[in-house]
C-alpha positions in Angstrom: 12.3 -4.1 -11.1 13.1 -2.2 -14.4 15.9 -3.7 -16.4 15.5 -7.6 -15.4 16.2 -9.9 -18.1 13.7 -11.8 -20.7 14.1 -15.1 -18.5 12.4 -13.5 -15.8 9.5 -14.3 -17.3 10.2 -18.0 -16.5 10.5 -17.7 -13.0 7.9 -15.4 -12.0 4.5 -16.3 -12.1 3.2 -13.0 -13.6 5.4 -10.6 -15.7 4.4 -7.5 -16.6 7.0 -6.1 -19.2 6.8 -2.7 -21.0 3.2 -2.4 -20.7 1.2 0.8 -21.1 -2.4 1.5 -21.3 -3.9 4.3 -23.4 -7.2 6.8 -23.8 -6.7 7.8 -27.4 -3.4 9.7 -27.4 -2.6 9.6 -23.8 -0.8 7.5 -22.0 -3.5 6.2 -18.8 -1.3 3.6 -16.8 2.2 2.8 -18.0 4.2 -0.4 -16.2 7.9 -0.4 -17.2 8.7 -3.6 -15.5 6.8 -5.9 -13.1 7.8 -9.1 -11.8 5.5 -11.4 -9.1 7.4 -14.2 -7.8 5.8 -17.9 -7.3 4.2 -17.7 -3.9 4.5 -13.6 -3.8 1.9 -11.8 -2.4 2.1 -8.3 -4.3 -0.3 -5.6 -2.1 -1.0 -2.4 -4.1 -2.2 0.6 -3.0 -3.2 4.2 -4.0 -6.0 6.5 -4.3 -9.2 6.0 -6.6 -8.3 6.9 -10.1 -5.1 5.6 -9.6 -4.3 3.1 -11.8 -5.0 0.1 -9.7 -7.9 -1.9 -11.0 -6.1 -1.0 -14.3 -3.2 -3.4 -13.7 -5.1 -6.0 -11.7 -7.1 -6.3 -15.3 -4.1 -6.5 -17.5 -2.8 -9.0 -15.1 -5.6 -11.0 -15.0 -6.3 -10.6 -19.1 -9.6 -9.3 -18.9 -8.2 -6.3 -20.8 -5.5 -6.2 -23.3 -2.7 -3.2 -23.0 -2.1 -0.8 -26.6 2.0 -1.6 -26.0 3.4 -4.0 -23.7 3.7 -8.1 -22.5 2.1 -9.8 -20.2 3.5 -13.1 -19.3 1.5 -15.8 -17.1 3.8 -18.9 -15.7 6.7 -17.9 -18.1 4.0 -18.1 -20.9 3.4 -15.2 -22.9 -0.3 -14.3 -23.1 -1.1 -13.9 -26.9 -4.3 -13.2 -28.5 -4.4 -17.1 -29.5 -3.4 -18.6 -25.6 -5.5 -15.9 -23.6 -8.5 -17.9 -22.5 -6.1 -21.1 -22.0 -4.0 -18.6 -19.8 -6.9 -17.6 -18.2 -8.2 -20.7 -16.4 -5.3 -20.7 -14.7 -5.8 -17.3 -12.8 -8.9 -17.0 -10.6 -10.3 -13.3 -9.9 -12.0 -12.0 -6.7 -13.9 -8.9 -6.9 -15.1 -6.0 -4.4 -18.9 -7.6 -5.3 -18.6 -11.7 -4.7 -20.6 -11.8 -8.0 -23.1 -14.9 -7.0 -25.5 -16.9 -9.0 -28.9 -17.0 -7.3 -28.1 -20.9 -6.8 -27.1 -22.5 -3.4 -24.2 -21.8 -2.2 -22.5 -24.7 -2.7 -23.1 -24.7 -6.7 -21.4 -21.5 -6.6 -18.6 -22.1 -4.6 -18.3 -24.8 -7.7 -19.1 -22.9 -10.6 -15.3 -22.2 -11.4 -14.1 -25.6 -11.8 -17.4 -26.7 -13.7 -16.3 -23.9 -16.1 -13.0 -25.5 -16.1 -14.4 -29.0 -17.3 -14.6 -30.9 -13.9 -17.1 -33.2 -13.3 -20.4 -32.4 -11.3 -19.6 -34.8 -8.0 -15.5 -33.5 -8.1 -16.0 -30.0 -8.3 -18.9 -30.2 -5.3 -16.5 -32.2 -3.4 -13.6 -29.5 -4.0 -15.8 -26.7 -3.6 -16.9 -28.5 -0.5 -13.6 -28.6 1.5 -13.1 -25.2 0.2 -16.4 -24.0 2.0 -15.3 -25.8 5.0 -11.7 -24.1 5.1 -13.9 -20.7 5.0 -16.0 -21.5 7.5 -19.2 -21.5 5.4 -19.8 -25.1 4.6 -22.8 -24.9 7.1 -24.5 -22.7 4.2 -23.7 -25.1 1.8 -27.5 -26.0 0.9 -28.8 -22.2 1.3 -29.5 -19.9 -1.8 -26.6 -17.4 -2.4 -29.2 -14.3 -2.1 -30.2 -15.7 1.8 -26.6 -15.3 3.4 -24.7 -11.7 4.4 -22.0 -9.8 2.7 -19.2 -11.6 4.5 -20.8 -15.3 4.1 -21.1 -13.9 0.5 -17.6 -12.9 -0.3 -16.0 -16.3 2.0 -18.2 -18.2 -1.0 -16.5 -16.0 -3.5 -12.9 -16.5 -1.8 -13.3 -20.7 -1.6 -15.2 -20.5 -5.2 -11.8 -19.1 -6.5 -9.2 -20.9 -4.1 -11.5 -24.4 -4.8 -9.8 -23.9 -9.1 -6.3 -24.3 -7.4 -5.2 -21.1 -9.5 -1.2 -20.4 -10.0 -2.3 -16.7 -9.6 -5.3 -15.0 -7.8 -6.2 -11.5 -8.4 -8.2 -9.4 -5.4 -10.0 -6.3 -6.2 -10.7 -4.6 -3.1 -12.2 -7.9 -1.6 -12.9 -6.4 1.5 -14.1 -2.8 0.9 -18.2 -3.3 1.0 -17.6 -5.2 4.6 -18.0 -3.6 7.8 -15.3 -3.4 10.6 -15.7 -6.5 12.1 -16.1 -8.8 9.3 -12.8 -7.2 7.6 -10.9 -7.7 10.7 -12.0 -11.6 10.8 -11.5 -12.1 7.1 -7.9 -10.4 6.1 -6.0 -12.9 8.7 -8.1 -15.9 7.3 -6.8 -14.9 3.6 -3.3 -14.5 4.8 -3.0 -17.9 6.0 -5.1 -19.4 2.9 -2.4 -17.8 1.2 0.2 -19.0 3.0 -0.9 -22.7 3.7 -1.8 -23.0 -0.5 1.4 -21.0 -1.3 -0.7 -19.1 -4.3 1.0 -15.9 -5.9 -1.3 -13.3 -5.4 -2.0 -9.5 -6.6 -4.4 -7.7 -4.0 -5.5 -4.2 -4.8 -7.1 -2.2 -1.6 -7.4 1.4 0.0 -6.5 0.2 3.3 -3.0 0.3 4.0 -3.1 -1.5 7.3 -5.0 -4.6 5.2 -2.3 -4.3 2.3 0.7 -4.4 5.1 -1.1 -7.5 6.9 -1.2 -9.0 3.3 1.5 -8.2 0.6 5.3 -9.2 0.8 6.1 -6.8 -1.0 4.0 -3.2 -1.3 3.1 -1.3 -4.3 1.8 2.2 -4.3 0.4 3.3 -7.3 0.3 7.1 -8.1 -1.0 9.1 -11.5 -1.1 6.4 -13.4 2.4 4.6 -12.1 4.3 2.4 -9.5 5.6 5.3 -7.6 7.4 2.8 -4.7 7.4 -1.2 -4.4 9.7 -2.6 -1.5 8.8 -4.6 1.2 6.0 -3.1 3.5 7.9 -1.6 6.2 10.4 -0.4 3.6 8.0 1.8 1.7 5.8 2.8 4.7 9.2 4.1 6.7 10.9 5.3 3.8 8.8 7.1 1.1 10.6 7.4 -2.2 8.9 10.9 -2.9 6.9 13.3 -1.1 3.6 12.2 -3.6 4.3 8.7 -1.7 4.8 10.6 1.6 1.6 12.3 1.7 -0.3 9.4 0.4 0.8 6.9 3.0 -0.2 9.6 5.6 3.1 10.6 7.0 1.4 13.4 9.3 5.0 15.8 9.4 6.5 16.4 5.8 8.7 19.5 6.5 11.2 21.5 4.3 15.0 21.9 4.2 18.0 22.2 3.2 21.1 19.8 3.9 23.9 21.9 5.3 26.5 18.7 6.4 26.9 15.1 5.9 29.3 14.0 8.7 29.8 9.9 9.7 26.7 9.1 7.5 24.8 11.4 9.0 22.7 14.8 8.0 22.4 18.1 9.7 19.2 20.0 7.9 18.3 23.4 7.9 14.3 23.3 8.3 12.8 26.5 6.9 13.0 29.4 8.3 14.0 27.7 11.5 17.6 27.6 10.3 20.1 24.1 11.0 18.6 22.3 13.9 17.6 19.1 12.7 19.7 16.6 13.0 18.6 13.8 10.7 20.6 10.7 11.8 19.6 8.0 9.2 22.7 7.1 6.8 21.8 9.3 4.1 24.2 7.4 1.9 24.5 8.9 -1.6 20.9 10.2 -1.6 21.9 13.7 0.0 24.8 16.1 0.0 25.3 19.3 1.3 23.2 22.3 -0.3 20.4 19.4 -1.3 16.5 20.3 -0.9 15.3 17.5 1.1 11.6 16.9 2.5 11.7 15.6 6.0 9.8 13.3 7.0 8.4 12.3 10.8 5.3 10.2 11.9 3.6 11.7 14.4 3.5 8.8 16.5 7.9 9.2 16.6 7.5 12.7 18.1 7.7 13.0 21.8 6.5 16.1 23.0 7.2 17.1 27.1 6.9 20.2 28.9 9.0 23.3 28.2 13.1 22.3 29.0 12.2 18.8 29.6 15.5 16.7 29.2 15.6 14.6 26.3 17.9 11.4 25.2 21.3 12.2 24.3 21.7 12.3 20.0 17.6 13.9 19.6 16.9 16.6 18.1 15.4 19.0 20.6 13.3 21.6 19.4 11.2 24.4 21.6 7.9 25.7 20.5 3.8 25.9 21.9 0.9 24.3 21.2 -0.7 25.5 18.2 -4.0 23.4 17.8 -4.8 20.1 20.4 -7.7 17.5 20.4 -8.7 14.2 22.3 -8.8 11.1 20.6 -9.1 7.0 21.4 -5.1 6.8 20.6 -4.2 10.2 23.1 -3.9 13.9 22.3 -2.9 14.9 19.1 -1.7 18.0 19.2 0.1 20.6 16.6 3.5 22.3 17.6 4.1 25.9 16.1 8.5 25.4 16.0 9.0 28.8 14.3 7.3 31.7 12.8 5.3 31.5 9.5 5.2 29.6 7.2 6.8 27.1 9.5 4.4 23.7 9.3 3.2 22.7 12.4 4.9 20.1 13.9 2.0 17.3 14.6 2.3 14.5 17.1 0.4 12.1 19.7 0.6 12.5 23.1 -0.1 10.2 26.2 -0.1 13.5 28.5 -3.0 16.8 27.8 -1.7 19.9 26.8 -3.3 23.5 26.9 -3.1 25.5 23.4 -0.5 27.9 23.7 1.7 26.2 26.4 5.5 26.2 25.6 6.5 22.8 24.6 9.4 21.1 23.6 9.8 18.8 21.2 11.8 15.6 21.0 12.4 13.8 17.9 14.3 10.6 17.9 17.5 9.9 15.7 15.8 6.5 13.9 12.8 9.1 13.7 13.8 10.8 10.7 13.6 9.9 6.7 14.9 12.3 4.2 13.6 12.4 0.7 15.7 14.3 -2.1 13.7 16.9 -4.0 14.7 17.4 -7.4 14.4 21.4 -8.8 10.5 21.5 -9.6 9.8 18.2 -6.9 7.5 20.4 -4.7 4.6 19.4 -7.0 6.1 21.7 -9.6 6.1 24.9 -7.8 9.4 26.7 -8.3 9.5 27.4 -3.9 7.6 25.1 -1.4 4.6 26.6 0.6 3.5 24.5 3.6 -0.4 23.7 3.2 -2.4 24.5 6.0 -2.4 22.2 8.8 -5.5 20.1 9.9 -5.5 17.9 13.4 
């Protein structure tokens, strides 16, 4: 996103542009360049402290950055134009932040903020409640009804201003199991029948992949990746991203060919036995550090000498650690001698610790990730951490 021109700002819906948010001296959050298309649902995730709420309240103009732009429906939001900007953004928070008044007042609170008459805004607010499936509630006090009723009366309380942009905070995160899984689809095609832009900020990475269009994950402070969901969750642009996302198999090594857009890497000590078949293009060349990365769920493990698809990588080893759970096994595989990693994957059949193994890893399996000098978190030489099932 960095280097688009000024007119961007005309055609997206929000525009972030230079933007940087201090604590005295230091730099907190810093936003080169961000772009949300109209009708783009933007998904951002990353660990508490990150950054996240940080943007969503730039974006939204509930705080103003030391340096930077922020630009609203190709309208740049000034000191002067920042409530008029405003009112045309609605904001949905982790707490559905209720009046104690019915349920239907509250659903209508935004547009009588906005100026809209008493019997409009209940008959808006109404259809809104009905599209949640809460309209039922409609005469009950805001404090009577549960934590989901609560924050489907915060969703059609925001939806109900027709918005050009809506802003979600971790909607879902105070909601048990159950009601999550019933409200993240119900979003989705609100979303998607309205056609709002929207900016969602959540821990969950299976809610952000079921939501966003595009994927954002936000590390120290910065966008470390955005791409489309299955672009950032199968290909991690660093090994911060890598571990975040919960790639279970980040191993080192050390390209030694690039042959017909494909990579042959030494994994450490093991020596060159991985054959990484994804078109490395221009990212690696021979004697390039590269982190290797492998979902366990891609690893097939079989009994020792088992035969294997032609063009895997076929590895021997023995089960280092093994434990049940509701998916199958998932076991660790020592490959080599200290400090190999182990080798983690799932497994439909049980396996006894210590039990020669071998393991299969498929050709599409593989993602490299180029480590520049110092890219191991800063440590001059890589040093697997010690590996939890």
């Amino acid at each position: 996103m960095v280097g688009e021109s000024a007119s961007t700002s005309e055609t997206s819906v929000l525009r972030l542009h230079g933007v940087e948010v201090r604590h005295g001296e230091r730099v907190a959050f810093a936003v080169p360049e961000l772009t949300v298309g109209r009708g783009e649902v933007l998904a951002l995730i990353g660990p508490n402290g990150a950054g996240k709420s940080t943007l969503l309240q730039v974006g939204a103009l509930l705080r103003r950055p030391e340096v930077g732009e922020v630009w609203i429906a190709g309208e740049r939001a000034t000191r002067r134009r920042a409530l008029a900007l405003r009112r045309r953004v609605a904001m949905v928070f982790q707490d559905p932040l209720l009046f104690d008044a019915t349920v239907l007042l509250n659903a209508a609170s935004g547009l009588r903020f906005r100026g809209v008459g008493r019997r409009e805004a209940a008959r808006r607010a109404a259809a809104w409640l009905e599209r949640f499936d809460v309209a039922h509630l409609a005469g009950r006090s805001a404090r009577a009804i549960s934590g989901g009723e609560a924050q489907r009366v915060s969703l059609a309380r925001a939806f109900a201003v027709e918005p050009e942009l809506i802003f979600l905070d971790e909607p879902f995160a105070a909601l048990d199991a159950p009601t999550r899984a019933a409200l993240v689809p119900e979003l989705a095609a609100r979303l998607r029948e309205t056609g709002t832009t929207a900016v969602i900020v959540t821990h969950d990475q299976a809610e952000a992949v079921a939501l966003g269009d595009r994927l954002g994950v936000v590390l120290a402070g910065r966008i470390a990746q955005i791409g489309s969901p299955r672009e950032v969750v199968d290909r991690p642009a660093t090994v911060a991203v890598a571990a975040f996302l919960g790639v279970e198999n980040v191993l080192v090594g050390r390209v030694v060919a690039v042959s017909d857009g494909r990579a042959v890497v030494a994994l450490a000590p093991v020596g060159p036995c991985l054959a990484a078949v994804e078109p490395p293009g221009d990212r690696v060349r021979p004697g390039d550090a590269v982190a290797v990365a492998v979902r366990a769920a891609r690893v097939r493990v079989e009994p020792a000498n088992a035969a294997l698809p032609d063009g895997w990588t076929v590895l021997p080893g023995a089960i280092a650690a093994a434990v049940w759970t509701p998916a199958g096994q998932r076991v660790a595989v020592r490959l080599g001698p200290e400090p190999m990693a182990p080798v983690r994957a799932l497994s439909e059949r049980p396996f006894a610790v210590g039990e020669p193994v071998t393991v299969g890893i498929a050709p599409d399996a593989v993602h490299l990730i180029a480590v520049e000098p110092g890219g191991w978190g800063g440590a001059p030489d890589y040093r697997y951490p010690r590996t939890r099932l």
